[in-house]
N, C-alpha and C positions, 0 to 999 in steps of 0.2 A: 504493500500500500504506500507505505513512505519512496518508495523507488519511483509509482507512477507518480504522485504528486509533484516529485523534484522534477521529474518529466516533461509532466504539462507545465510547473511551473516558468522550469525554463524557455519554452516553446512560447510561453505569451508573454515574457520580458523581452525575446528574440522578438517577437512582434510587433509590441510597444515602442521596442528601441527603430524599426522601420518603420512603424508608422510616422513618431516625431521627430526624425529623420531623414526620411525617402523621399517628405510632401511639404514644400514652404519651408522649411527651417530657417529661412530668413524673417516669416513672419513669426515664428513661433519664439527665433531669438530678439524679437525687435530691431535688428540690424539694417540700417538703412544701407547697406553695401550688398545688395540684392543676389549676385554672384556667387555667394558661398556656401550656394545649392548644392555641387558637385561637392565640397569638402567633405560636408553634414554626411551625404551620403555615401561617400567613402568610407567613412569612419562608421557610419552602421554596418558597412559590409563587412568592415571588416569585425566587430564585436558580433555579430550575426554569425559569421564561421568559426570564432573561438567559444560561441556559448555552445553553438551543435557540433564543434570537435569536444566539447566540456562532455556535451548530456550522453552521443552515439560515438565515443570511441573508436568503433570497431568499425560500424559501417555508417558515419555522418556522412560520408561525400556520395554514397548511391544515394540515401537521403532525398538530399538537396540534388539531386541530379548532376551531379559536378566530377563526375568520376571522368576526367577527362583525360584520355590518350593524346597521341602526339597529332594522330590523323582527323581526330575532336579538333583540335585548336586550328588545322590547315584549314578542316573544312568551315569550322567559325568564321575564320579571317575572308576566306575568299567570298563564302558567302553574304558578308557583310558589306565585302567592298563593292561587291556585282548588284547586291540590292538600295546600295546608296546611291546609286546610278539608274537603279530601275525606280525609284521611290521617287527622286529627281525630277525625271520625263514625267511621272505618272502625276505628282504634286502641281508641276508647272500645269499640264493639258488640262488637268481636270477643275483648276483654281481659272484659265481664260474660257475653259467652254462657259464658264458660270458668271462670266465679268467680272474676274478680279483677276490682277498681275500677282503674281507670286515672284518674291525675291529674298533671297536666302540672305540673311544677315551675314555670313563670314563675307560677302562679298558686298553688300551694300548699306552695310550697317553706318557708315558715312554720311548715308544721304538721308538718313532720318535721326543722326545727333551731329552734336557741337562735331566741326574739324578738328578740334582737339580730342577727339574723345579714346578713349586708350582701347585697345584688341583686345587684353588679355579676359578684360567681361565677357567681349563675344565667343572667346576661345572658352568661358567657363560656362557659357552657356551651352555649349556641343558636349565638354567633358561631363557634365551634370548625367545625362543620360545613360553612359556606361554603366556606373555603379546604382543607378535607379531603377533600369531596365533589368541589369543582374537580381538586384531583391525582388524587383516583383518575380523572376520567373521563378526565384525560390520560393516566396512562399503562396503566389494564386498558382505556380507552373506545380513543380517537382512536389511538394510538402504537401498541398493538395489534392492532386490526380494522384500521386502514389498513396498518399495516403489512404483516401476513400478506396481506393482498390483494396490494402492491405487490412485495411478495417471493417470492410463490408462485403465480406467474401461473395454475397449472391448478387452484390453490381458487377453486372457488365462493362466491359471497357468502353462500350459502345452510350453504355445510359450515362457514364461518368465524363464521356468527350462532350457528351449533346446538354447532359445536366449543366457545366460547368459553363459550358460556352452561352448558354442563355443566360447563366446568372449574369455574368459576364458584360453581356450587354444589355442587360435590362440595368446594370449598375451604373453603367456610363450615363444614361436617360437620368436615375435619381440624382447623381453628383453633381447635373449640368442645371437642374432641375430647382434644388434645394441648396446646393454651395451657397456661403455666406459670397464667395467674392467671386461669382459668376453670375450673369447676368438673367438667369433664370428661364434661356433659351430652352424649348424640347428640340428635342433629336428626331427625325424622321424618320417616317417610317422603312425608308433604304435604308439611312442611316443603320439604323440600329440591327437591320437583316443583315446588311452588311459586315459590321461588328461581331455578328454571331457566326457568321462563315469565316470567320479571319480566328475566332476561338475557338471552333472544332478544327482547324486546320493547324493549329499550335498545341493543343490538347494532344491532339493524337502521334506527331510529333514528340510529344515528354513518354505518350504511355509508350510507344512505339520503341524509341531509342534507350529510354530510362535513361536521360540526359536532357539537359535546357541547352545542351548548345545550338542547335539549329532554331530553335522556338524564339531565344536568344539572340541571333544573329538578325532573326525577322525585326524584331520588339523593334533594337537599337536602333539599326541601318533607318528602319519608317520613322522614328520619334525622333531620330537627330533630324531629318527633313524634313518631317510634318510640324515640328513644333518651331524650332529653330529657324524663321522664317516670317517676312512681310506679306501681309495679304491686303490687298489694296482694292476697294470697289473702282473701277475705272468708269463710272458713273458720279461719285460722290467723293472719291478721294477719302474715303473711312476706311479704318483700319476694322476687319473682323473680329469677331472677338473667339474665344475658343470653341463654342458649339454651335456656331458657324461657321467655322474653320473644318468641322466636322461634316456637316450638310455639306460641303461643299466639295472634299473629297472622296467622302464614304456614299455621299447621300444622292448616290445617280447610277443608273442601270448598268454602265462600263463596270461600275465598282461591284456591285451585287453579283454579275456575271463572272467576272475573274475570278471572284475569290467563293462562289458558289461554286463553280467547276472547281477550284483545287480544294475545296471542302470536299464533293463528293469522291475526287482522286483519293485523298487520304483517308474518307473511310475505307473505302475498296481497302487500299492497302492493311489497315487494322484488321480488317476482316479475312485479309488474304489466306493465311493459314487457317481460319474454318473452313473458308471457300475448297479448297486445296481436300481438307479432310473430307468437308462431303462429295467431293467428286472422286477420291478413293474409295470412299465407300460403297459408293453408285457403283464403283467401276466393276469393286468384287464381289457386291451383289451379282450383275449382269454376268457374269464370269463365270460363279455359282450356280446361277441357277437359272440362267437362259441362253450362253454362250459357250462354248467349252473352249478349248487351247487352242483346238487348228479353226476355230473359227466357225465351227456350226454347232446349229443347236441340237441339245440331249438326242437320245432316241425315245420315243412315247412307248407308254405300256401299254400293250396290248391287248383287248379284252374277248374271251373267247364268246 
């Protein structure tokens, strides 16, 4: 009893410590140096890996999904660096079909402050995401999905990628919805379909690999370019605010179709090994009992 206690204990101080951590820690510290996002969340990440090296000795890094090989980290990198580029094209197009310019801060962050204004903010706005992106897929990605699997032995992997990925999006509607410092925009109804095809496609991904790397690679590469970024109505000269920034990427048919189709891909693949079994089964059925070896069927019994 005393064992699960220290358990769970330390599982929701690991929590607590990313919640006021991971989200504003510049409002939370009072700091008018807005930048020192990325710090705060560094520093969770890293007390987050020594509480879960503290509580699971033995096996903290399958845990957290982080049990990463050398070919784990190639394929992180490359896959980050190809989706920063596809995030990019997709951020731009989808920000002018809808009348607004899209323009990334590291490159024009000049032309909306003072000439003097210093880089290294903008630069700490891009690092911010790394170790943000990493906490969340620990504990909504790896700590989550594995967990409900290892604790509710009669879910399905299948009920645990679709459960997760609804919450998921039905989350982002309350946060945008009720936030004290959001504007209390709702999310649409792409929107949010959209969001939920982007969560079973990351879900199954974690249950799949039993790692965040690739879930991981997605998160970052999209939120360094979706967040990190001017959005300009070219009508009104207004800046978007963030869940309209959302409608505006998510919340249109190009979006629901891409990431519906690689939602249904990656079921298929979850599913791949049932799939597999019941057509062996099928197979030896038919083999059994309606096909023989060379290829024809039984002889019938004959009745006098």
């Amino acid at each position: 009893m005393n064992k699960q206690i220290k358990k769970y204990g330390l599982l929701i101080l690991a929590f607590l410590i990313c919640v006021c951590l991971n989200y504003n820690p510049q409002m939370l510290f009072e700091t008018n140096y807005r930048h020192w996002g990325w710090n705060f969340s560094l520093i969770a990440t890293i007390l987050i890996l020594i509480i879960f090296r503290f509580r699971d000795s033995l096996d903290w890094k399958q845990k957290l999904g982080i049990d990463f090989k050398l070919l784990d980290w190639i394929g992180f990198l490359i896959l980050t660096i190809f989706l920063l580029f596809v995030s990019l094209y997709l951020v731009d197009y989808l920000s002018e079909i809808n009348g607004y310019s899209f323009k990334p801060k590291i490159f024009h962050y000049k032309d909306f402050n003072p000439s003097d204004f210093p880089f290294f903010p903008i630069l700490g706005d891009y690092l911010y995401y790394i170790p943000e992106t990493f906490n969340e897929e620990i504990f909504i990605g790896a700590l989550l999905l594995m967990g409900l699997e290892r604790n509710f032995k009669k879910l399905e992997k299948n009920s645990i990628a679709i459960g997760v990925a609804l919450i998921f999006s039905i989350m982002h509607q309350a946060l945008y919805k009720w936030s004290p410092v959001q504007p209390g925009l709702l999310l649409t109804t792409q929107t949010i379909l959209t969001l939920f095809f982007v969560g079973i496609l990351r879900n199954v991904l974690i249950l799949k690999t039993r790692k965040i790397a690739y879930s991981w690679a997605i998160h970052l590469s999209f939120n360094m370019i979706f967040f990190s970024g001017f959005y300009i109505n070219n009508s009104t000269d207004k800046f978007a605010s963030e869940p309209e920034r959302f409608n505006i990427v998510f919340g249109n048919m190009t979006m629901v179709l891409i990431t519906g189709l690689l939602a249904t891909i990656s079921m298929i693949w979850l599913n791949m090994n049932r799939l597999n079994n019941k057509k062996r089964i099928t197979t030896a059925h038919n083999t059994k009992g309606g096909i023989n070896s060379v290829g024809q069927f039984p002889p019938t019994k004959r009745y006098s």
